[in-house]
N, CA, C and O atoms as CSV, one atom per row, in Angstrom:
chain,resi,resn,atom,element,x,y,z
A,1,UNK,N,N,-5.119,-28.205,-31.710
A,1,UNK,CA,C,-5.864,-27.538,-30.655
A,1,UNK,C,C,-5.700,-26.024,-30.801
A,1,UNK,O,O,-4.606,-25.459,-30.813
A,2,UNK,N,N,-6.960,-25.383,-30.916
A,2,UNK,CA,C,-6.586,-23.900,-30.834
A,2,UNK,C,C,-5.962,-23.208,-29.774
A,2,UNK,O,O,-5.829,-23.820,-28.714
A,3,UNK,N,N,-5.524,-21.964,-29.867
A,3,UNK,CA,C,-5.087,-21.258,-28.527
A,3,UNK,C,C,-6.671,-20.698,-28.019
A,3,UNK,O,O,-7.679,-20.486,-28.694
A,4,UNK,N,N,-6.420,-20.559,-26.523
A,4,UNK,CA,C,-7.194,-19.386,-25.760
A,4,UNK,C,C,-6.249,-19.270,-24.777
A,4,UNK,O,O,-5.312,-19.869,-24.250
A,5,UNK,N,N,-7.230,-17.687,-24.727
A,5,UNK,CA,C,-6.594,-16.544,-23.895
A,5,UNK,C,C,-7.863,-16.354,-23.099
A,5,UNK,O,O,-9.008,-16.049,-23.431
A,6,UNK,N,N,-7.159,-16.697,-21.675
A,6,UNK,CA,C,-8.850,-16.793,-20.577
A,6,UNK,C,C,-8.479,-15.134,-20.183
A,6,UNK,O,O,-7.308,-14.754,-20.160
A,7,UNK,N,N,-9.839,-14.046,-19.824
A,7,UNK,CA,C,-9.283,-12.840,-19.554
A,7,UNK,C,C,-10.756,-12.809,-18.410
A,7,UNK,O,O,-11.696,-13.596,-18.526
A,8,UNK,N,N,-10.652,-11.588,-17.210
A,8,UNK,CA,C,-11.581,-11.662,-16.637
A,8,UNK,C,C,-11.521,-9.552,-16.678
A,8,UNK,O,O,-10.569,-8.901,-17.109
A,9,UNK,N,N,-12.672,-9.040,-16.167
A,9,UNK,CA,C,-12.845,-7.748,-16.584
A,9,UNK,C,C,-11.950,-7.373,-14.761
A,9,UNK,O,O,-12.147,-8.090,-13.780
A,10,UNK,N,N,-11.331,-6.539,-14.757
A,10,UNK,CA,C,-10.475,-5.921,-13.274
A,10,UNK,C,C,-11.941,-5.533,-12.312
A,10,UNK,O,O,-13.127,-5.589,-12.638
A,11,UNK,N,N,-11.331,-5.155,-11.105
A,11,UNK,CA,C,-12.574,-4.587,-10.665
A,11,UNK,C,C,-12.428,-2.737,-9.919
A,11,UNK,O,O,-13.213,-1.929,-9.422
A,12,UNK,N,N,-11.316,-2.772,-10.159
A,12,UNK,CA,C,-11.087,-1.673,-9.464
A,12,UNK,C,C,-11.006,-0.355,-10.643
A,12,UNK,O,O,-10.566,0.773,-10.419
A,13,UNK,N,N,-11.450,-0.765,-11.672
A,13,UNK,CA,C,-11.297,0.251,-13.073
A,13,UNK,C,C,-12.586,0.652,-13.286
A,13,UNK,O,O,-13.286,-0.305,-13.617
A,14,UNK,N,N,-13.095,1.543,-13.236
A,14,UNK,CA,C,-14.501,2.422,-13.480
A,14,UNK,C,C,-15.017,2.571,-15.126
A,14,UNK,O,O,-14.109,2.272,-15.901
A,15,UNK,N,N,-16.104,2.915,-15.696
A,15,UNK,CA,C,-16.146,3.048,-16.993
A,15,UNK,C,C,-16.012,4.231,-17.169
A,15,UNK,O,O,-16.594,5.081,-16.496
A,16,UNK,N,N,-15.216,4.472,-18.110
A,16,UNK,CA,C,-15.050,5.458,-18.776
A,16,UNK,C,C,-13.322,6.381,-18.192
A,16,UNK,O,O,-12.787,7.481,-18.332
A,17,UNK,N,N,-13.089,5.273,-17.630
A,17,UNK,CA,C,-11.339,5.309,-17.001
A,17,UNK,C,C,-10.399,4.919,-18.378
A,17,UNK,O,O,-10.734,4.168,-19.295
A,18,UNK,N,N,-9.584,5.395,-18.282
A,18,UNK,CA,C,-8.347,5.348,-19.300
A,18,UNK,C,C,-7.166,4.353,-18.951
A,18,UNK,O,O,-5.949,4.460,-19.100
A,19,UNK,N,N,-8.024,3.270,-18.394
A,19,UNK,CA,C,-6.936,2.031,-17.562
A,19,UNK,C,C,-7.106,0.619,-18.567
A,19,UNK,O,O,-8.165,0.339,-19.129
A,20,UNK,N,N,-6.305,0.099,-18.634
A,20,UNK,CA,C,-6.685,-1.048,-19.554
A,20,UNK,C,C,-7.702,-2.087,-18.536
A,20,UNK,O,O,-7.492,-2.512,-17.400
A,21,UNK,N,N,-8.826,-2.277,-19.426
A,21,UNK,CA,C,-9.730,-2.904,-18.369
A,21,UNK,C,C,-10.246,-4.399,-18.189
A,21,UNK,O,O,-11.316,-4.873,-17.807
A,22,UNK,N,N,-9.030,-4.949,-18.627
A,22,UNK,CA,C,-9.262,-6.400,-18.680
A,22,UNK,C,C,-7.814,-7.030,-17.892
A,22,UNK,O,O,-6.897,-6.209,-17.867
A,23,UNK,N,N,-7.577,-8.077,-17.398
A,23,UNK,CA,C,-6.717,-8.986,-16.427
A,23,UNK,C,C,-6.665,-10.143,-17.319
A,23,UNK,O,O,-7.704,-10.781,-17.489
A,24,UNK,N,N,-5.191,-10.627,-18.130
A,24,UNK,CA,C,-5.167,-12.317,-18.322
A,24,UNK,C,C,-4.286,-12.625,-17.051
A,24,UNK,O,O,-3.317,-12.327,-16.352
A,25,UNK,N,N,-5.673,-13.688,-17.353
A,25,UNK,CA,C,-5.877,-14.450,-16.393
A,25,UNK,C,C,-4.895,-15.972,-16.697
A,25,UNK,O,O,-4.120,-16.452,-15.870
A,26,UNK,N,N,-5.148,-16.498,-17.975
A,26,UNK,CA,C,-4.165,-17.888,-18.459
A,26,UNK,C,C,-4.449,-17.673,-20.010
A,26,UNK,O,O,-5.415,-17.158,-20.574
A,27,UNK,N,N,-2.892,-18.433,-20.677
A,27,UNK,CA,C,-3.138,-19.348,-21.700
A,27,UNK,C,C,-3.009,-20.237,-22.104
A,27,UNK,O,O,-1.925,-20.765,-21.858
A,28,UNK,N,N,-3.705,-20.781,-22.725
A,28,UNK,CA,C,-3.652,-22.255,-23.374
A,28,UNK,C,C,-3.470,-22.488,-24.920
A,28,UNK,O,O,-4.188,-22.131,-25.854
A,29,UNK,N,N,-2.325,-23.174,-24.905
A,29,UNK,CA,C,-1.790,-23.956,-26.283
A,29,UNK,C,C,-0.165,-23.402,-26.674
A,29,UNK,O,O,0.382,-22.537,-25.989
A,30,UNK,N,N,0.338,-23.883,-27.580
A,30,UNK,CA,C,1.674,-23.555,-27.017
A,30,UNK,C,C,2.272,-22.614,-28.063
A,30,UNK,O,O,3.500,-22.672,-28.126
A,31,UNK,N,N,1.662,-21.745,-28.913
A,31,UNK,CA,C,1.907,-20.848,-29.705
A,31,UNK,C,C,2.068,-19.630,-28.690
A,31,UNK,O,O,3.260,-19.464,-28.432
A,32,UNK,N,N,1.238,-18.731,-28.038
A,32,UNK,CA,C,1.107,-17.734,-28.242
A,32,UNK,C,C,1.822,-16.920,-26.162
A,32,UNK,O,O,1.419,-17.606,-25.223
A,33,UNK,N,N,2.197,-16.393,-25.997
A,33,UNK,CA,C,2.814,-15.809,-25.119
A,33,UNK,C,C,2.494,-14.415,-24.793
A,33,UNK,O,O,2.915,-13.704,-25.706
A,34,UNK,N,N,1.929,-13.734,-23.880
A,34,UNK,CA,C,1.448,-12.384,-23.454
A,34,UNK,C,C,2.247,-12.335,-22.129
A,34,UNK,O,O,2.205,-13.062,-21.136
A,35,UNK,N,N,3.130,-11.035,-22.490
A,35,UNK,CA,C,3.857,-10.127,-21.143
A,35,UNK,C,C,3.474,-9.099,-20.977
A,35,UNK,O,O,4.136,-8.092,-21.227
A,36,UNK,N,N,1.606,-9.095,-20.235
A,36,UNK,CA,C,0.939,-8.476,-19.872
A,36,UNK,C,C,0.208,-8.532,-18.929
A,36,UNK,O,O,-0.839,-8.714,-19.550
A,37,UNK,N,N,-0.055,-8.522,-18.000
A,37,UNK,CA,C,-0.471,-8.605,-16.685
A,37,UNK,C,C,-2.477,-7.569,-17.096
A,37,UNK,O,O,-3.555,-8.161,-17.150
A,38,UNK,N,N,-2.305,-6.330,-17.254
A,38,UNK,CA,C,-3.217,-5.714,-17.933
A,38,UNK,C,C,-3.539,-5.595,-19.688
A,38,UNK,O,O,-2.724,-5.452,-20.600
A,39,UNK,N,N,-4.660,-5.686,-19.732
A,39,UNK,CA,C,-4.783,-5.174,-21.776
A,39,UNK,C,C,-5.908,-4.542,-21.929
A,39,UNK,O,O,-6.796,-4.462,-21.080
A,40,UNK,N,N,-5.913,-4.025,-23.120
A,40,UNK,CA,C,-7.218,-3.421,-23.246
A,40,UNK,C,C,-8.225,-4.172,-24.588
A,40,UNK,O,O,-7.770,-4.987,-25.391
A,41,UNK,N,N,-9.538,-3.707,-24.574
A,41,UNK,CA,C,-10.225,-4.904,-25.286
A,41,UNK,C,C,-9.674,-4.618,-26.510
A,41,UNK,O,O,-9.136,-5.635,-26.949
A,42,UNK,N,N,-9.586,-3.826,-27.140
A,42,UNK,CA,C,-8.630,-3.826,-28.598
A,42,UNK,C,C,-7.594,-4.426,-29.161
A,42,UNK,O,O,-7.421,-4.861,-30.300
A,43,UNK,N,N,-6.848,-4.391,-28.104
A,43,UNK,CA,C,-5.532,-4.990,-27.989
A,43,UNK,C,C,-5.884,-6.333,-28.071
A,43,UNK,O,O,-5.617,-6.888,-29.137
A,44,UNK,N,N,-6.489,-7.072,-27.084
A,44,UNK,CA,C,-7.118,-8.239,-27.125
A,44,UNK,C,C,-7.101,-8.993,-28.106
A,44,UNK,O,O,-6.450,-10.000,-28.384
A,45,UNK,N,N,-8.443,-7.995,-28.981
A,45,UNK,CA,C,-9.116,-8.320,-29.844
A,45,UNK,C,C,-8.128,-8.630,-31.513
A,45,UNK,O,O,-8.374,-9.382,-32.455
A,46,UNK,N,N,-7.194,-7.832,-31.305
A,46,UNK,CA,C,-6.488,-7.745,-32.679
A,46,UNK,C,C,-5.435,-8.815,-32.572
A,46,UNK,O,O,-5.172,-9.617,-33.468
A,47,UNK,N,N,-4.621,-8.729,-30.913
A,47,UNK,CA,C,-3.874,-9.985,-30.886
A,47,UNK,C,C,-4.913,-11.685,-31.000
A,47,UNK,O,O,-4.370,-12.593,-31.629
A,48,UNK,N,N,-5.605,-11.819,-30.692
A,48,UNK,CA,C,-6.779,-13.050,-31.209
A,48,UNK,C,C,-6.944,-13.117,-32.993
A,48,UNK,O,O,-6.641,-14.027,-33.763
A,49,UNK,N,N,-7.414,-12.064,-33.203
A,49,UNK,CA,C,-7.322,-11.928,-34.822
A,49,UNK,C,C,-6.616,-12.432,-35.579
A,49,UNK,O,O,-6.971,-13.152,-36.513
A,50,UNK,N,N,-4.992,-11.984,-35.151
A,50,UNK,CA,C,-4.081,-12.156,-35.989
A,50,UNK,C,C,-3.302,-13.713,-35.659
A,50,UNK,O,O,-2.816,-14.436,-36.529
A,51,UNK,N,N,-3.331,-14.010,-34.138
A,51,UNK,CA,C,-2.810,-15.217,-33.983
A,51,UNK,C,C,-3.693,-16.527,-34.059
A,51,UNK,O,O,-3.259,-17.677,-33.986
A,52,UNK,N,N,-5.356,-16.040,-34.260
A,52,UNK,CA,C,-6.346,-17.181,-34.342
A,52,UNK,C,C,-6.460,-17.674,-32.776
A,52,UNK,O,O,-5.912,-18.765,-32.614
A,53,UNK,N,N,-6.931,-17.229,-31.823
A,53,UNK,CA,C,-6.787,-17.595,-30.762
A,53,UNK,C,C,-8.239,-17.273,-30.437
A,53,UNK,O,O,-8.592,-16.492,-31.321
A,54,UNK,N,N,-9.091,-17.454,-29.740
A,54,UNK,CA,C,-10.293,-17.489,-28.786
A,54,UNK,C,C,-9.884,-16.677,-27.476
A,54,UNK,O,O,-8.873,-16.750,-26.776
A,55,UNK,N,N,-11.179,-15.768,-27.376
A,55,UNK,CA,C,-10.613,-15.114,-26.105
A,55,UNK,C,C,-11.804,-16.330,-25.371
A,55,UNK,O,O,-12.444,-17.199,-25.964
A,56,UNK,N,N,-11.793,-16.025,-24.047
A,56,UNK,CA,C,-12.925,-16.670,-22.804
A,56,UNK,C,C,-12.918,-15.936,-21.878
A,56,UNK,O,O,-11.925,-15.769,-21.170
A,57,UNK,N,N,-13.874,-15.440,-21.732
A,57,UNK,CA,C,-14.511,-14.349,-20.858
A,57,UNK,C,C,-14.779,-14.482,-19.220
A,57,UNK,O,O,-15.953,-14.472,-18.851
A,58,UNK,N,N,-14.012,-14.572,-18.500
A,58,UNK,CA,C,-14.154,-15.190,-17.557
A,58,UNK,C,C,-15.430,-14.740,-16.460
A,58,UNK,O,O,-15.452,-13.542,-16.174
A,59,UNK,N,N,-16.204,-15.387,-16.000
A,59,UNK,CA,C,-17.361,-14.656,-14.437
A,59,UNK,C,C,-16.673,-14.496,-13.388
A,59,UNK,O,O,-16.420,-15.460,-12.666
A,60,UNK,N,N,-16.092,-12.822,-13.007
A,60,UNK,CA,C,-15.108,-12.605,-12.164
A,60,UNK,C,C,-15.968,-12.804,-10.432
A,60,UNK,O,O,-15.442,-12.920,-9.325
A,61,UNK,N,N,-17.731,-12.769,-10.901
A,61,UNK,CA,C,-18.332,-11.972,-9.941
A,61,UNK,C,C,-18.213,-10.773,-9.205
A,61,UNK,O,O,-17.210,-10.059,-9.203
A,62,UNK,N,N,-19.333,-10.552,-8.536
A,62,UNK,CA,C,-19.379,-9.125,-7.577
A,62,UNK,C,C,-19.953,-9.454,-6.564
A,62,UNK,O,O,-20.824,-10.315,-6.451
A,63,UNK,N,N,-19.410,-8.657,-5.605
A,63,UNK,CA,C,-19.737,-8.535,-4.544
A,63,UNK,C,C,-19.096,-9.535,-3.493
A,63,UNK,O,O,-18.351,-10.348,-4.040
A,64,UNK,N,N,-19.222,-9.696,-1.894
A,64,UNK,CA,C,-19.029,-10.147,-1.301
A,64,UNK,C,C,-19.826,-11.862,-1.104
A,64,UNK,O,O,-19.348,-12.810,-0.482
A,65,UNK,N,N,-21.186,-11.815,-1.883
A,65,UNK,CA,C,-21.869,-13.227,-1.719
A,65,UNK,C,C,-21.272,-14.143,-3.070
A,65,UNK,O,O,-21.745,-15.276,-3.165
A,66,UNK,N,N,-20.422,-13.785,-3.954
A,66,UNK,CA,C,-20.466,-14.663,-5.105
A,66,UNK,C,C,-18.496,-15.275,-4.618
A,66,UNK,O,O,-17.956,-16.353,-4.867
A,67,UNK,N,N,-18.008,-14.194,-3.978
A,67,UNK,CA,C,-16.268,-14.843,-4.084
A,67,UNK,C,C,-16.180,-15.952,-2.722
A,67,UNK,O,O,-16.890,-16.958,-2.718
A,68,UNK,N,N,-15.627,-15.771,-2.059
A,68,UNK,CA,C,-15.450,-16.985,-0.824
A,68,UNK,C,C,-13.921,-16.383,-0.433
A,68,UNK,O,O,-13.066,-17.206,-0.109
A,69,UNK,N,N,-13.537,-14.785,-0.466
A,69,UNK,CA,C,-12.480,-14.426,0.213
A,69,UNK,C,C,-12.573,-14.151,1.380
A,69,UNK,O,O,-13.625,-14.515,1.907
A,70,UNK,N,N,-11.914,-13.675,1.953
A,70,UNK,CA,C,-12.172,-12.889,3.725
A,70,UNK,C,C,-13.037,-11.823,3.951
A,70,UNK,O,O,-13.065,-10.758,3.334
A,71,UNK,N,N,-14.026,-12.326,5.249
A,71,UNK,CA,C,-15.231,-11.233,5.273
A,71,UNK,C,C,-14.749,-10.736,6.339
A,71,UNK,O,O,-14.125,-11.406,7.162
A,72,UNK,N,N,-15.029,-9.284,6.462
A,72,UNK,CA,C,-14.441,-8.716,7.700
A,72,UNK,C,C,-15.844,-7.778,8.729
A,72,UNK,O,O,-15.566,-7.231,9.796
């Protein structure tokens, strides 16, 4: 079974901000381990590369009609 690395894009990071702009979210399979809470797509991209892993892009949605948190 391959690894993946599920990641969803943050929402509070703007473009063209100097913040790492991606959130893992989970992984799956029992190789690979991230002590990262934030990453950036490079980083990502090269750790997938080298360990053979699949990223998955998660649909974080926007806005208040797509989540089902507290409306105030």
């Amino acid at each position: 079974m391959a690894s993946k690395i599920f990641v969803r894009e943050r929402r509070k990071v703007e473009k063209g901000e100097k913040k790492p702009r991606f959130r893992v979210v989970g992984v799956s399979g029992p190789d690979i381990k991230l002590y990262v809470k934030h990453i950036r797509k490079k980083e990502l991209d090269q750790i997938c590369r080298e360990s053979g892993a699949d990223t998955v892009y998660l649909d974080a949605g926007q806005g208040k009609k797509d989540g089902g948190g507290q409306s105030t």
